[in-house]
N, C-alpha and C positions, 0 to 999 in steps of 0.2 A: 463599412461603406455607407454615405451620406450622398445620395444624389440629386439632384431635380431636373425637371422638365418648368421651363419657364414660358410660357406661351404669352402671348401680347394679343389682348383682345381686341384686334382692329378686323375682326371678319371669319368666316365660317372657317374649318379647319378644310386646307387641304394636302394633296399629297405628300407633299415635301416636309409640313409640320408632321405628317403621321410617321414620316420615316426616320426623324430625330425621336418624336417621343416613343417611339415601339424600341429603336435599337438601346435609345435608354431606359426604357423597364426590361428588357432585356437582360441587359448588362448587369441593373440593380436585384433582379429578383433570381441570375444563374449564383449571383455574390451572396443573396442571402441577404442584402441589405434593407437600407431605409431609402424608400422613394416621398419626396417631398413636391405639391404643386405648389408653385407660385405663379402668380399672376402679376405679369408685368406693365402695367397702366401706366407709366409714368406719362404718354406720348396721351396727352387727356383729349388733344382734341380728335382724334381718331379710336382713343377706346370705348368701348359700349360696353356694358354691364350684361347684355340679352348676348354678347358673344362668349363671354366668360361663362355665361350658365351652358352658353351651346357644348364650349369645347369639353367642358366635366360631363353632359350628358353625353356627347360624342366618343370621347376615350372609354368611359362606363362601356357602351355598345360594342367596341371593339374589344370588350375583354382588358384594357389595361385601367390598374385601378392605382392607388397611394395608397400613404401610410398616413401622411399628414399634410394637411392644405387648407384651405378657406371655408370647405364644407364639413371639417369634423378637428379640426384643431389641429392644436401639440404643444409643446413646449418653445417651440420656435417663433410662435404667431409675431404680428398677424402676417399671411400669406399671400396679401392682396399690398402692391409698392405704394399706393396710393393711400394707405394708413401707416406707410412706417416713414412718412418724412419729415418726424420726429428724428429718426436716425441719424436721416442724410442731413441732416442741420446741427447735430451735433458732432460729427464723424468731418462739414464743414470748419467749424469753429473749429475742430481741433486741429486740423490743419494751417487753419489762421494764426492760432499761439505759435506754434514752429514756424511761421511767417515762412509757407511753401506755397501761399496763393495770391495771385494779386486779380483784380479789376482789369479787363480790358476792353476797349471800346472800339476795337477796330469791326469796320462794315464789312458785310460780305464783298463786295467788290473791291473792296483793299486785299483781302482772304485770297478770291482768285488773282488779285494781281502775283501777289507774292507768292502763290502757288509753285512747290516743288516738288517733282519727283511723286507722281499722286500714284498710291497702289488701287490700280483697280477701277482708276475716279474718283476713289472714295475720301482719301487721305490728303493730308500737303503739309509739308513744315512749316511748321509755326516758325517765325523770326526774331519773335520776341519784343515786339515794335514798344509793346505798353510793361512789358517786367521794367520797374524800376522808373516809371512812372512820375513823377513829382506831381501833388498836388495842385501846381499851381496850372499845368500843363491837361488838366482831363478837363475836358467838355461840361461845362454844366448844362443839367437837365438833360441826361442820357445815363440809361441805365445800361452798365456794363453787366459782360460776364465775367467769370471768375477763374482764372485758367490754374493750372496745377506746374509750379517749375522743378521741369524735370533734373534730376542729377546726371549728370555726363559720365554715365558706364551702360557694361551692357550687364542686359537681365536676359538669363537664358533658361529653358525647360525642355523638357522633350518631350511630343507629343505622342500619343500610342498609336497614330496613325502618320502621320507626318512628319516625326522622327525630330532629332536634333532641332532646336528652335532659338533665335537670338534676335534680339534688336538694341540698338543704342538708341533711346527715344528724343535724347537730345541732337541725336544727327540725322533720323528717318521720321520721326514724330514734330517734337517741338513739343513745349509748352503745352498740355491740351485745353479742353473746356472740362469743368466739373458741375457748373450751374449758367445755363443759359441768360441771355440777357434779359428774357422776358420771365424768368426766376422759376424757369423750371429744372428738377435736378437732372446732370447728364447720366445717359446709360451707364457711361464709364466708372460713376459714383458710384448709383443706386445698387449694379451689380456685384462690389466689390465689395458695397457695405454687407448687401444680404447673404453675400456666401460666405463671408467671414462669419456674421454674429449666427447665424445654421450650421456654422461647421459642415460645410458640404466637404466634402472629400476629393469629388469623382465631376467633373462636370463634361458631360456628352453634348456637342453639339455641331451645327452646319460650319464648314470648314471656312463658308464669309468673314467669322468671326477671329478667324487663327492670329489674324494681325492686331488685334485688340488685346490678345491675353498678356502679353508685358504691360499695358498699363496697368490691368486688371493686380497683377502680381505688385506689382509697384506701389497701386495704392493702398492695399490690404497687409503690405510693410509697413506701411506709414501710419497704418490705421492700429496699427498693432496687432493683427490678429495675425498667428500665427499657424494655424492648421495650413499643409500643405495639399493642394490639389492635384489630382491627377486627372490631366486633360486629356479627351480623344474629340479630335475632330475629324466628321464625316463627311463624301462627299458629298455635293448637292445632287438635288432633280432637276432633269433640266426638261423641258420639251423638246415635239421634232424638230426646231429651229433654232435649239441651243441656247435658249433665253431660259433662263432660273424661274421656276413656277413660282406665282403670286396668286392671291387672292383674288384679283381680278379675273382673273382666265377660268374661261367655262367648263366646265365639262369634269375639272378636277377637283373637284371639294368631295367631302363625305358624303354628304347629304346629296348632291348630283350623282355622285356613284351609285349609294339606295334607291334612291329614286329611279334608276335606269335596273333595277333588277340586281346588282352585284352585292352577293353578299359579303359579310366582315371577314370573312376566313380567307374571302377571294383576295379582298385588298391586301391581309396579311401575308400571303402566301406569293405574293405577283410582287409586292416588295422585296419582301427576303432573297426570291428569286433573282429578281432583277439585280438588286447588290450584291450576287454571288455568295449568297450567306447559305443556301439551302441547295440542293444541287437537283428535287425534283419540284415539276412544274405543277403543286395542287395546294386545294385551300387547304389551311387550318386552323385552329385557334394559335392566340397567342401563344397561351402556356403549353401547348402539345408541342410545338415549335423549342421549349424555351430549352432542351437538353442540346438540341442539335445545331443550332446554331452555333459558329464557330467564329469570334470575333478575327481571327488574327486573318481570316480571309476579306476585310472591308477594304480594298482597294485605295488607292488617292484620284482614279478618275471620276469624273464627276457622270453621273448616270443620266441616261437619255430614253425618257418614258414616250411610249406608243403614241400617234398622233389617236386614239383613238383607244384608251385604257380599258373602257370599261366594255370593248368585245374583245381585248383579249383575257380580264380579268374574268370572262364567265367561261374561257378552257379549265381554270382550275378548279377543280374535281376532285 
């Protein structure tokens, strides 16, 4: 097993980050495996470099450690996305020789005109407005992005948590973006390239993600790499009003938990709890934890933390 935790340094780590990256060293260290850190920066104008040191000294403190990442190496470097787009430019080009990508100039407000069928808010099919394109037809002096055309089948997996999985991305996707118009690389790229060329195995992550993994699959065929993944996606945190925890809301980061008295075993222990991973209510370390945890009980509903965490995190004893 090859797995990572990919954290994106736009802010302190909180609850919801610590319950992807525990259930995946979890998962990597009952397997015996390789855990890989990656730092996901591509998103430049909201990442910091002081939040990337936080989240490595913040995991350290909880007890969850790597094998290989940004502060001790491997053979996989570098670990940080923002030194490997080298990569994503040449993992582009190759996609350009197979002529699978084109330029396209449409504005967001053409985006949401043509908007269908969106999962979530998130998503909308593409139409296809600028594939096939003629030169004489683009806009001069606007920079385009660079969308990926997709092939007309479906790509199917099953998830270890969500079970059976399928999408035709030519009929629920569209075309997507692989490099934005103002030339920064898309998620959808930089991820498919670095789990390919790390041969990750195993990827754990928050189940927002579950409708990305056929691109993800899709491009990493095209890309050539061939190592097969096995996906589990988990549910999210949510707060008492049912809104998915962010980094802006108080009270939930790490460092706010400490700082309020709650120790690391509580947090460990109040999570696993909560996801029905542990059946009694007390702290303890990660690895005391690591025998008894029982994957196959992770639920698909999405969990609903305390309005007020860190007095019930200091019952666990």
């Amino acid at each position: 097993m090859r797995s990572r935790f990919a954290p994106s340094p736009t802010g302190y780590l909180h609850l919801g980050n610590v319950w992807t990256a525990l259930l995946c060293w979890l998962q990597t260290r009952q397997a015996e495996g390789t855990l890989i850190l990656r730092i996901e920066d591509i998103d430049e104008q909201r990442s910091k470099s002081v939040f990337a040191e936080a989240f490595m000294a913040d995991m350290r403190r909880l007890g969850l450690d790597w094998d290989e990442g940004p502060d001790m190496g491997g053979s996989y470097g570098p670990y940080v996305q923002s030194k490997r787009y080298f990569m994503y430019e040449e993992a582009l080009n190759r996609l350009k020789r197979d002529g699978l990508i084109y330029p396209c100039y449409c504005n967001r407000a053409r985006l949401q005109r043509i908007s269908s069928a969106p999962h979530e808010g998130e998503y909308h099919v593409y139409d296809g407005h600028c594939y096939g394109l003629s030169e004489e037809s683009r806009p001069e002096g606007k920079s385009p992005s660079l969308r990926l055309h997709v092939p007309d089948e479906l790509i199917t997996y099953t998830d270890s948590v969500y079970g059976a999985q399928s999408e035709d991305l030519s009929k629920e996707c569209g075309d997507f973006i692989v490099r934005r118009a103002d030339g920064l690389y898309a998620y959808q790229l930089a991820v498919s390239v670095d789990d390919g060329a790390m041969d990750i195995t195993h990827v754990l992550r928050g189940r927002d993600l579950l409708e990305s993994t056929e691109r993800q699959i899709l491009l990493r065929r095209l890309l050539g790499y061939e190592n097969p993944i096995t996906y589990t996606h988990v549910p999210l945190l949510k707060d008492s009003e049912g809104r998915r925890l962010s980094k802006r809301q108080k009270g939930l980061t790490l460092r706010e938990l400490w700082d309020d008295g709650v120790e690391s075993g509580q947090i460990i222990g109040y999570l696993l709890y909560c996801g029905g991973l542990i059946k009694e209510r007390r702290a303890c370390t990660a690895r005391e934890f690591l025998q008894l945890v029982d994957f196959t009980q992770i639920g698909r509903e999405d969990l609903i933390i305390d309005h007020s965490p860190a007095e019930v995190m200091k019952t666990f004893i």
